[in-house]
VOVEXNU-108719 format. One record per residue (C-alpha): residue number from 1; residue in three letters; x, y, z. Coordinates in nm, 4 decimals. Example, Ala and Ser with C-alpha at 12.3 -4.5 7.8 and 13.67 -1.06 7.14 Angstrom:
2
pos, code, x, y, z
1, ala, 1.2300, -0.4500, 0.7800
2, ser, 1.3670, -0.1060, 0.7140
//
This chain:
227
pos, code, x, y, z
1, unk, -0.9322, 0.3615, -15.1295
2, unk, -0.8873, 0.0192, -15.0743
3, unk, -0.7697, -0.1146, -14.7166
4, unk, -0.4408, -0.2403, -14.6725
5, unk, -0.3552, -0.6562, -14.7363
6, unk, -0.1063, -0.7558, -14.5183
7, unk, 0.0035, -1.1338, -14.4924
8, unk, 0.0444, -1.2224, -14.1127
9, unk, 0.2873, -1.5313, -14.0001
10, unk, 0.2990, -1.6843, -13.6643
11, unk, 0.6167, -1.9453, -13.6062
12, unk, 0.7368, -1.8449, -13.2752
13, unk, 0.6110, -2.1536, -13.0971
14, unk, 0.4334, -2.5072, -13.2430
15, unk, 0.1629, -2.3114, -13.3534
16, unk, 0.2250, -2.2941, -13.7334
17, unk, 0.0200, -1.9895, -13.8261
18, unk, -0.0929, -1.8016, -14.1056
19, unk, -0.4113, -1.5501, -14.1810
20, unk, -0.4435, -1.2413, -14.4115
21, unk, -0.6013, -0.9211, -14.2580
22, unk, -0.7808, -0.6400, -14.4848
23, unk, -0.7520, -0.3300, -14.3103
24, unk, -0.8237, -0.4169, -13.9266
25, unk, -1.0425, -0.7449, -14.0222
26, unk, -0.8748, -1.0678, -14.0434
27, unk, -1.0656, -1.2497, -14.3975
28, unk, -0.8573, -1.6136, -14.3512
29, unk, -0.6608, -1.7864, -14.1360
30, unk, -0.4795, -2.1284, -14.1737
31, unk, -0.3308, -2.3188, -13.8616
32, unk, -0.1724, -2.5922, -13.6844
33, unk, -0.0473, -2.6648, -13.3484
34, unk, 0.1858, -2.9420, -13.3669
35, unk, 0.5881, -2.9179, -13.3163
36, unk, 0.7728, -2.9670, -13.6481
37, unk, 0.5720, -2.8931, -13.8837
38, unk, 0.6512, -2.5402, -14.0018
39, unk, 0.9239, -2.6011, -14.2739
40, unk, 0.6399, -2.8189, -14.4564
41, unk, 0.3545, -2.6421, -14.3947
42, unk, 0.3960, -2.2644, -14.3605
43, unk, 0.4076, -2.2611, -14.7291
44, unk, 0.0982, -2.4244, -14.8013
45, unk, -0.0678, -2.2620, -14.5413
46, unk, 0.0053, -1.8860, -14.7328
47, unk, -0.1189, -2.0722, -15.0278
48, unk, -0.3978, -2.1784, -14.8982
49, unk, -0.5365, -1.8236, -14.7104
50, unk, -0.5020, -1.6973, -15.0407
51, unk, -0.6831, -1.9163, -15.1812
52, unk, -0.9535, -1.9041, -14.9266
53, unk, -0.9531, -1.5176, -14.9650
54, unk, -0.9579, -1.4473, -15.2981
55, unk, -0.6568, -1.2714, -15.3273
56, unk, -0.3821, -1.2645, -15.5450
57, unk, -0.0117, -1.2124, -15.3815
58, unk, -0.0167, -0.8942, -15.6233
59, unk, -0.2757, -0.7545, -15.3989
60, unk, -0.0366, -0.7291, -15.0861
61, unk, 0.0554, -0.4461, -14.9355
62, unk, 0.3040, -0.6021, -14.6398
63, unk, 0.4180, -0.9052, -14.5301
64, unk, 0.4008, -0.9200, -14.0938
65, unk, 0.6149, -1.1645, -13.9282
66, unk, 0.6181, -1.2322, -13.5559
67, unk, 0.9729, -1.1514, -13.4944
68, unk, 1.0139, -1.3814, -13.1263
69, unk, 1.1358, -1.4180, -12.8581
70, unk, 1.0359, -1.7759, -12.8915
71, unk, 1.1839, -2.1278, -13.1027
72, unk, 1.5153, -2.0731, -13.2478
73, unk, 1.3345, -2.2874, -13.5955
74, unk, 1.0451, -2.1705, -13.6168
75, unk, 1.1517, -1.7901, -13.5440
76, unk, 1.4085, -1.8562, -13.8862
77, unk, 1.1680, -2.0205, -14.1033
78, unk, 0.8831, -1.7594, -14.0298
79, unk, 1.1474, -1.4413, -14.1154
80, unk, 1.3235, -1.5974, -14.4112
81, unk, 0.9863, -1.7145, -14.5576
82, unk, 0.8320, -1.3679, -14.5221
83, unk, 1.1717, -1.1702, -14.6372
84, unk, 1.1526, -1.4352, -14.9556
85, unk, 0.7903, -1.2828, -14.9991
86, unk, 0.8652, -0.9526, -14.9714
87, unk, 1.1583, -0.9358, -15.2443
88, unk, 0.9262, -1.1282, -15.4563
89, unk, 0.6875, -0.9427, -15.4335
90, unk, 0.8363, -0.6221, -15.3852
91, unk, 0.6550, -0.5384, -15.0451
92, unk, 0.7750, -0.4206, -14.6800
93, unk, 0.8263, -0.6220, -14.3903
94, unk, 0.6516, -0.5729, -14.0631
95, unk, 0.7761, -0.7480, -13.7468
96, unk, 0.5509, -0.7460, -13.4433
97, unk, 0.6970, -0.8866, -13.0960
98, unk, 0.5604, -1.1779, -13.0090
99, unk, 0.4996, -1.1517, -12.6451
100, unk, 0.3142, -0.8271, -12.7037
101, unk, 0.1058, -0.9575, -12.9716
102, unk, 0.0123, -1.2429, -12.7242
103, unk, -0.0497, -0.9162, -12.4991
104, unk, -0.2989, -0.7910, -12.7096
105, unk, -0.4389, -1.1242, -12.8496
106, unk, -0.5949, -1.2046, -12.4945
107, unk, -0.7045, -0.8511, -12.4090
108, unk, -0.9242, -0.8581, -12.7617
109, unk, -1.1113, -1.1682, -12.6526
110, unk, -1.1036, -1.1659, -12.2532
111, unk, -1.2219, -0.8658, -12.0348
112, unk, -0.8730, -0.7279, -11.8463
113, unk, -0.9388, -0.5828, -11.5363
114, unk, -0.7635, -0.2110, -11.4997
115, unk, -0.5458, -0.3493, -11.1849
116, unk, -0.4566, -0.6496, -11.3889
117, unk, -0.1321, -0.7538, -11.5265
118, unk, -0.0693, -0.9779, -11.8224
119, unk, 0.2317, -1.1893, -11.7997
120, unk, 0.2381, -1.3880, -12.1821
121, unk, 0.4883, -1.6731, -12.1585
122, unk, 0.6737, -1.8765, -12.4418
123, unk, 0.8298, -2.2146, -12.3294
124, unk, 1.1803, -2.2168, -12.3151
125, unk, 1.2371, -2.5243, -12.1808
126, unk, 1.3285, -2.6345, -11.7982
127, unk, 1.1213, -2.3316, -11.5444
128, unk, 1.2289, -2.0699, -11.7660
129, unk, 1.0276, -1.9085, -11.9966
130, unk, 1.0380, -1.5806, -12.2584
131, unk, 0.7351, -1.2835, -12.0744
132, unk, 0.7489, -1.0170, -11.9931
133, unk, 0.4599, -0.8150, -11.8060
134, unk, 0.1572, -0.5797, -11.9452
135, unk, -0.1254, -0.3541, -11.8953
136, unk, -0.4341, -0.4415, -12.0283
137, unk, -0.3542, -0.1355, -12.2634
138, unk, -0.0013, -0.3189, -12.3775
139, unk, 0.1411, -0.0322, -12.1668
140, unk, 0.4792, -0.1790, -12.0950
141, unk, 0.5681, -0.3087, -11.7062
142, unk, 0.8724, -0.5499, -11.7130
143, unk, 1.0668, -0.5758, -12.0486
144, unk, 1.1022, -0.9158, -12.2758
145, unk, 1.3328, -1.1339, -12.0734
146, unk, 1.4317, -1.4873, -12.0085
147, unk, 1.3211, -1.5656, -11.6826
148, unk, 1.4034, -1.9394, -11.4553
149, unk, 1.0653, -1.8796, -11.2530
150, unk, 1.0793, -1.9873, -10.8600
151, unk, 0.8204, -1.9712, -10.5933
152, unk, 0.9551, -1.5880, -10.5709
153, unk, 0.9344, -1.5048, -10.8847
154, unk, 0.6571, -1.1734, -10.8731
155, unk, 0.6541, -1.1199, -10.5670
156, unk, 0.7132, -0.7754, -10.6521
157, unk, 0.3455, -0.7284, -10.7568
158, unk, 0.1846, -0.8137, -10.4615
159, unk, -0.1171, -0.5658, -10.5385
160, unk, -0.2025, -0.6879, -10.8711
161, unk, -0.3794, -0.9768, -10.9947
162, unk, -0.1493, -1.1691, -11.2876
163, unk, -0.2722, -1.3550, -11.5575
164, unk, -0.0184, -1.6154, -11.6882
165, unk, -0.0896, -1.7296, -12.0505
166, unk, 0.0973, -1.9038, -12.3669
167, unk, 0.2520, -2.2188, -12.3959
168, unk, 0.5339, -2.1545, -12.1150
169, unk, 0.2182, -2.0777, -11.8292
170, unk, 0.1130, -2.4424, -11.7979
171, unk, 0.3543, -2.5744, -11.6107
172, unk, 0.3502, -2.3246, -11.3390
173, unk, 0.0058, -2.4279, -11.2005
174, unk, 0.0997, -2.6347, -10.9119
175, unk, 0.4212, -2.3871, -10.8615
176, unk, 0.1856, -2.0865, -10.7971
177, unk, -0.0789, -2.2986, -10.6530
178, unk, -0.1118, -2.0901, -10.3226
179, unk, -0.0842, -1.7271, -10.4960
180, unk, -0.4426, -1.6041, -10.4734
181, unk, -0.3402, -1.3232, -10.7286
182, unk, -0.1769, -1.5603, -10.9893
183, unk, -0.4382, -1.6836, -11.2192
184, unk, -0.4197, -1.8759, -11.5842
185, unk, -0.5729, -1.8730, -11.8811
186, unk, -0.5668, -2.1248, -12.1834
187, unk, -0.3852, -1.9261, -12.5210
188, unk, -0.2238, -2.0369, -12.8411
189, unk, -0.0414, -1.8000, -12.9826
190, unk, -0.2012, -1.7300, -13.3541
191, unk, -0.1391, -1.5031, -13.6537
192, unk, -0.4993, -1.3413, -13.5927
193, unk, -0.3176, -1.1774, -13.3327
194, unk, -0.0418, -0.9650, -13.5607
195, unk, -0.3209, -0.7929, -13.7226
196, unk, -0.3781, -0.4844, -13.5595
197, unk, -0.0232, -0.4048, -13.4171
198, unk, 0.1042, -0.4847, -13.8005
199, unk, -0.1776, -0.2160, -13.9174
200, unk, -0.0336, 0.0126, -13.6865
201, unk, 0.3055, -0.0275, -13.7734
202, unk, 0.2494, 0.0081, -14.1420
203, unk, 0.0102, 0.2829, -14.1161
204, unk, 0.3421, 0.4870, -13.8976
205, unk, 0.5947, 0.3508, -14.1402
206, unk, 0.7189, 0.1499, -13.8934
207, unk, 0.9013, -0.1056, -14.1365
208, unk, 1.1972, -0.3407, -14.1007
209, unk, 1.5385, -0.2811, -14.3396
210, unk, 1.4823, -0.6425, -14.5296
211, unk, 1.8892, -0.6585, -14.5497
212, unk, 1.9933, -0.6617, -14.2429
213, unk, 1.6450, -0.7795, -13.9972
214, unk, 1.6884, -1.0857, -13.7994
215, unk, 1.4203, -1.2858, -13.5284
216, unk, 1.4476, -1.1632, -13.1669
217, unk, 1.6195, -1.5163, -13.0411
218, unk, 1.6731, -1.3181, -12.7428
219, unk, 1.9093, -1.5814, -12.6272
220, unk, 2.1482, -1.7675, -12.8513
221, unk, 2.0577, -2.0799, -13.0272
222, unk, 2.2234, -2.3945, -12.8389
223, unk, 2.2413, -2.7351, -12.9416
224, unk, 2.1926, -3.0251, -12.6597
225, unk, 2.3651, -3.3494, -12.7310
226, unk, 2.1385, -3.6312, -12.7196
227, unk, 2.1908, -3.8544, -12.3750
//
C-alpha cells in the first residue's frame, strides 16, 4: 500500500515554505525567508516540489497547512491557498499549530534534555511574542498565548532550563542576559516540520471542515497608520 502524499505549507512567519512528505519522509522542500514574498511565491514553490518529486497533484492524499498563531498575511494566504487545493483536488485539509510544530521541529534535530522546557516564539511585534511552553515530548505546559515579555516573565520555572527559539526569541538576548536557565537557539520555522504531526493527524482522522476553518490569528488583525 502506498504511503500517504501530503502537501505541507509553512506561511506563519517570513519563511515562505513548502515540502511534500511520503509517509513520515519529507522527498522536497522549497523555501524562502524573506518578508513579502508569499502571495508570489507560495504558488511556485508547490509547483516546483512537485516537480522536484515526481509527483502529480493527483497523487495527494492531504493538503497540511500551518494554521498560526503567527502573521495575519501570511496565515490567510497559506489557508486559502491550501483550501483552493483541496476542492481542486478533492482532498482533506490538515492544520497543524504552529508553535507546536516549531515544538517538535527543534526536538527532531537538537537533543532536549528531560528537565528542559521549550518555549517556540513568533514575533509579534514590540516585546510581545506568540509561545507558549513544551516538553521535549510536545507534552503541553503553558497554552498558545500572546505574551509582552518583561524581566519577570518565567520566573515561574525557576527549576527548569528554557530554550527560547523562532523568530520572536532574538530580541530577548540582552533582556534575559543574567538568567543562567534561559538559553537560545537559532530556528526558522519550515514546512519540514508539519510532516509528522500532519501524518498523525490524518492517520486519526483528525481533519479540518474546509467550509467553515479559519488561521489561528489568535489576536485580531490591526492596521497601524503610517507616522
Amino acid at each position: 500500500m502506498r504511503e500517504p502524499l501530503i502537501l505541507l505549507i509553512e506561511t506563519s512567519t517570513t519563511s515562505c515554505s513548502i515540502a511534500l512528505s511520503e509517509g513520515s519522509k519529507v522527498i522536497a522542500v522549497k523555501e524562502a525567508n524573506e518578508r513579502n514574498i508569499h502571495a508570489s511565491h507560495i504558488t511556485i514553490f508547490i509547483n516546483e516540489v512537485m516537480k522536484q518529486a515526481g509527483k502529480d497533484y493527483k497523487d495527494l492524499n492531504a493538503i497540511a497547512v500551518s494554521k498560526g498563531p503567527g502573521s495575519y498575511t501570511g496565515l490567510r494566504i497559506g489557508v486559502s491557498t491550501a483550501k483552493g487545493l483541496c476542492y481542486a483536488l478533492d482532498v482533506p485539509l490538515i492544520s497543524v499549530n504552529t508553535l507546536e510544530s516549531m515544538a517538535n521541529g527543534l526536538s527532531n534535530v537538537q537533543k532536549i534534555p528531560e528537565s528542559a522546557y521549550l518555549l517556540p516564539m513568533i514575533d509579534a511585534r514590540r516585546m510581545e511574542v506568540y509561545t507558549a511552553v513544551y516538553k521535549a515530548d510536545l507534552s503541553i505546559i503553558e497554552n498558545v498565548n500572546a505574551k509582552i515579555v518583561n524581566q519577570s516573565s518565567f520566573l515561574e520555572f525557576p527549576d527548569n532550563d528554557l530554550i527560547l527559539f523562532g523568530d520572536g526569541a532574538e530580541k530577548f538576548k540582552e533582556l534575559f542576559s543574567e538568567r543562567l536557565n534561559i538559553s537560545f537557539l537559532d530556528f526558522r520555522n519550515s514546512a519540514v516540520h508539519l510532516a509528522p504531526l500532519a501524518l498523525r493527524k490524518l492517520i486519526n482522522g483528525e481533519l479540518e471542515d474546509m467550509a467553515y476553518f479559519e488561521p489561528f490569528y489568535l489576536k485580531d488583525f490591526v492596521i497601524t497608520p503610517k507616522p
